[in-house]
C-alpha positions in Angstrom: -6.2 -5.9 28.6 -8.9 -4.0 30.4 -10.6 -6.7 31.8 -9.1 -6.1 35.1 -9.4 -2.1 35.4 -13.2 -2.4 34.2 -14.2 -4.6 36.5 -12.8 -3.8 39.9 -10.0 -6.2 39.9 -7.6 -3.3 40.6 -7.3 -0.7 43.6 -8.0 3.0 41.5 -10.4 5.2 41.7 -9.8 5.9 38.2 -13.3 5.0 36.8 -13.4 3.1 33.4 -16.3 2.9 30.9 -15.2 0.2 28.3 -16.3 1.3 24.6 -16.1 -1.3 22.1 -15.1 -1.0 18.3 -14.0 -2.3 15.4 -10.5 -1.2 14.5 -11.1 1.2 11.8 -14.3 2.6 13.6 -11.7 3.5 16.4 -9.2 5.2 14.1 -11.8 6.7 12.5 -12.9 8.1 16.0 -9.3 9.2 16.8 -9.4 10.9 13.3 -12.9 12.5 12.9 -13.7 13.3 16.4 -11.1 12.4 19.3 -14.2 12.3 21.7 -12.5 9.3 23.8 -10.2 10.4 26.8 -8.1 7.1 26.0 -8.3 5.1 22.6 -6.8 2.2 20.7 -5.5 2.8 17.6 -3.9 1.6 14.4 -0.3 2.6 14.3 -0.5 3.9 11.0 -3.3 6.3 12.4 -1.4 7.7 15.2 1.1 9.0 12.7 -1.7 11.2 11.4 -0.8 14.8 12.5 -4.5 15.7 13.8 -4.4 13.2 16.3 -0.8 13.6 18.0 -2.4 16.9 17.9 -5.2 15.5 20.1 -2.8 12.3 21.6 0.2 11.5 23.4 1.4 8.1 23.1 1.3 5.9 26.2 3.8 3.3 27.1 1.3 0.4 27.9 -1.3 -1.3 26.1 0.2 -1.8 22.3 0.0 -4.3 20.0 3.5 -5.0 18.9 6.0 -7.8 18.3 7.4 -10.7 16.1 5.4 -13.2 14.4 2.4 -11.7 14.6 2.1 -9.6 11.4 -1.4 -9.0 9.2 -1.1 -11.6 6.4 -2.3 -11.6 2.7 -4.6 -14.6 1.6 -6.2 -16.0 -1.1 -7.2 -18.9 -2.7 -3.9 -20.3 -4.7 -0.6 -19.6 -3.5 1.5 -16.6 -5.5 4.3 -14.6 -5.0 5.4 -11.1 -6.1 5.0 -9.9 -9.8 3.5 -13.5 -10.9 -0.4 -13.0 -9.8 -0.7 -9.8 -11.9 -2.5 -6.9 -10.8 -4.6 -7.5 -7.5 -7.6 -6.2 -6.3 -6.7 -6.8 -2.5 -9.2 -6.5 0.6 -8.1 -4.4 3.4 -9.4 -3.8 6.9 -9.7 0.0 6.2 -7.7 2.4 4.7 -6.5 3.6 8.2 -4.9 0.5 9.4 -1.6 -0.3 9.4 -2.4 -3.8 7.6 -3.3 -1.2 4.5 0.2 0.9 5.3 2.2 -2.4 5.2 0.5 -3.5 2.1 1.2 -0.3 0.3 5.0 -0.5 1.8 5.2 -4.2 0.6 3.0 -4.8 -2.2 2.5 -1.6 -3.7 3.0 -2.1 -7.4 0.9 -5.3 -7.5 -2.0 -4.0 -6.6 -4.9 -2.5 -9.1 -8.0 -1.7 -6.6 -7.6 -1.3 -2.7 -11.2 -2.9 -1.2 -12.6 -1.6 2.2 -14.1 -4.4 3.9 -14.5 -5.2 7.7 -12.2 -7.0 8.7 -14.5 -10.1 9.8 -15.7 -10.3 6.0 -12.1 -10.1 4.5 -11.7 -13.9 4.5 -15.7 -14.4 3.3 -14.6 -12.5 0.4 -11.5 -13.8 -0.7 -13.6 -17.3 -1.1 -16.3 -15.6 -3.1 -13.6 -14.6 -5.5 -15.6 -12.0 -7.3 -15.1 -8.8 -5.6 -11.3 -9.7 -4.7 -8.3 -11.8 -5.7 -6.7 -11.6 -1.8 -6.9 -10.1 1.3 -5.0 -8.8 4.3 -6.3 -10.5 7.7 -5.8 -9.6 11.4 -6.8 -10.3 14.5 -7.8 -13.1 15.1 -8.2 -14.5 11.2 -5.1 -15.5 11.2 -5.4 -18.2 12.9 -8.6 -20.1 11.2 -8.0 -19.2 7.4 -6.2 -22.4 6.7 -9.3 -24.0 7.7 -11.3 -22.5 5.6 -8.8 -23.5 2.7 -7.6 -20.5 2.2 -3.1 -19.9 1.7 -1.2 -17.3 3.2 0.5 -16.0 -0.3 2.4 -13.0 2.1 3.1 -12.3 5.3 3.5 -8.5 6.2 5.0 -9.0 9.4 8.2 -11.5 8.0 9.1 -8.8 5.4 8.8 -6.4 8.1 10.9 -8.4 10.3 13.5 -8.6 7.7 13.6 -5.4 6.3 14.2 -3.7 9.7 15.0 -6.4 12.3 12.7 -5.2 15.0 8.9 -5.9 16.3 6.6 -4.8 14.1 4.2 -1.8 15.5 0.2 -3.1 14.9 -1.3 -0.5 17.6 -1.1 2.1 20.0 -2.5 3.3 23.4 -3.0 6.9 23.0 -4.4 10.0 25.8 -6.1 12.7 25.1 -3.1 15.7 25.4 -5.4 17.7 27.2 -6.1 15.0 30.3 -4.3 16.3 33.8 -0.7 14.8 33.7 -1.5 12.9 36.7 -4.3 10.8 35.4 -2.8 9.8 31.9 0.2 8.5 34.3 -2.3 6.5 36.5 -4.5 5.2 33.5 -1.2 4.0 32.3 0.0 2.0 35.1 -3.4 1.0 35.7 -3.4 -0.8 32.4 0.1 -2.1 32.8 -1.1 -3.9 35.8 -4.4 -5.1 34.5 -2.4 -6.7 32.1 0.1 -8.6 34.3 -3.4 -9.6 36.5 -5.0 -11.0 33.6 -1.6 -12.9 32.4 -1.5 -14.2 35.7 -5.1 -15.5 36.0 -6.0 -16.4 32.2 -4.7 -20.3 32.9 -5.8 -20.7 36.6 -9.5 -22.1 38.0 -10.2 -18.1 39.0 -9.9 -16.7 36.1 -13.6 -17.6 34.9 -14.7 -13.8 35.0 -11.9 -13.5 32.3 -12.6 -15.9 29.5 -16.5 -14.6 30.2 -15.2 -11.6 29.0 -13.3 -12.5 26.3 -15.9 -14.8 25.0 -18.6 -12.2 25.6 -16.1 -9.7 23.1 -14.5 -12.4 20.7 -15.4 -13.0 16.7 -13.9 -16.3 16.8 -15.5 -18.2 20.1 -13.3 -21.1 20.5 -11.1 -20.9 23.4 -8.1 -22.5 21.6 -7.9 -19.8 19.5 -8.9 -16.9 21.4 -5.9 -18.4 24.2 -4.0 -18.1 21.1 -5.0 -14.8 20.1 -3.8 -13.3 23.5 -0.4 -15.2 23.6 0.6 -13.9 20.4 -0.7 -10.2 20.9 -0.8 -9.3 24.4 3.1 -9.7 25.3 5.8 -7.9 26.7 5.9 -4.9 25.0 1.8 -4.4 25.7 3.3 -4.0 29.4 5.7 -1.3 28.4 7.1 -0.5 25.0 10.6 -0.1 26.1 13.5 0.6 24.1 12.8 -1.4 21.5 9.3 -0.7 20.9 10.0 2.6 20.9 12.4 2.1 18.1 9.8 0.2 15.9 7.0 3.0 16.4 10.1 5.3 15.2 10.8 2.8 12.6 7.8 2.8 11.1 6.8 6.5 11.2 10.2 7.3 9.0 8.9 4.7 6.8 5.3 5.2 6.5 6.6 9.0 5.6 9.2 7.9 3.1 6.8 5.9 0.8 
């Protein structure tokens, strides 16, 4: 998304200084501190009242849609109530894999596990810490060959409960940035977006998959192409209407359970 903005791609004189996390260390960031004038976070961690104290939510830069959902693993297939208590792996207790999980699958689990979300799918081989685990990012797309089953997916029973994109993460600004500039940082990242869509397939957009590769877990460039079609999309451009009514959605939710 940035890769545009941060490295002059763009005509601003909006200066950028990429800083790299992990998901969790971001919302943990957002929670703890709120140092970063804009941040990434989980959406289940923007619905914590001391950072929309310190946040407004920007229309550009989210991870939301369909089919693209955190998914449980493990190593045999099961389905609710048959796999007995779980002690289930989750990518920190601020993400919104760990909100869906509770939403979802609740009752079946015994022990929630903290793990990094790169050593979620390590552990759920092992099989001695954990029965399952919730994987995102990019996991999703290489646990099969690691022999591992997809016993639930998050984002089809949020699909189907509510009918609309499912929320992952949010673009936030600090509330107490000049109007003017969270404005401009958002439409700056809207069109670094659109650049990036429009170069990530042609001869000149080398500099891009440098990037990428330079900032990926998994390196091969099947799946981080695949990575980016699934969760840079439409609503990462603007939330609209409809992403609007998921983030909605899922705060009335998130507060109901």
């Amino acid at each position: 998304m940035f890769w545009a903005w941060a490295h002059g791609k763009l005509s601003t004189e909006l200066a950028l200084e990429p800083v790299l996390y992990d998901i969790q260390e971001l919302n943990r960031l957002a929670l703890d501190e709120g140092e970063l004038d804009f941040t990434k976070v989980s959406m289940a961690t923007y619905l914590s009242p001391s950072v929309k104290e310190k946040y407004r939510l920007l229309s550009s830069g989210a991870a939301l849609g369909k089919g693209c959902g955190p998914l449980v693993v493990s190593q045999k297939p099961w389905r609710p109530g048959e796999a007995g208590k779980l002690r289930l792996a989750i990518p920190g207790r601020d993400t919104t894999a760990c909100k869906l999980a509770e939403m979802a699958l609740g009752d079946e689990v015994e022990e929630w596990v903290e793990l990094r979300y790169d050593k979620i799918m390590p552990a759920v081989l092992e099989g001695r810490d954990v029965d399952a685990g919730v994987i995102i990012h990019e996991s999703r797309f290489v646990y099969k060959g690691l022999g591992l089953e997809c016993a639930f997916d998050l984002g089809q029973w949020w699909e189907q409960e509510t009918g609309l994109p499912l929320p992952l993460g949010v673009m936030l600004a600090r509330r107490d940035l000049p109007e003017n500039v969270a404005e401009e940082a958002e439409q700056i990242l809207r069109d670094s977006i659109r650049l990036a869509d429009e170069l990530i397939d042609h001869a000149s957009g080398e500099s891009l998959w440098k990037y990428m590769r330079d900032n990926a877990v998994e390196l091969e460039d099947q799946t981080m192409r695949a990575h980016v079609q699934l969760y840079v999309n439409r609503f990462s451009v603007d939330l609209g209407q409809q992403g609007r009514a998921a983030v909605k959605e899922f705060e009335k939710r998130a507060h109901n359970g």
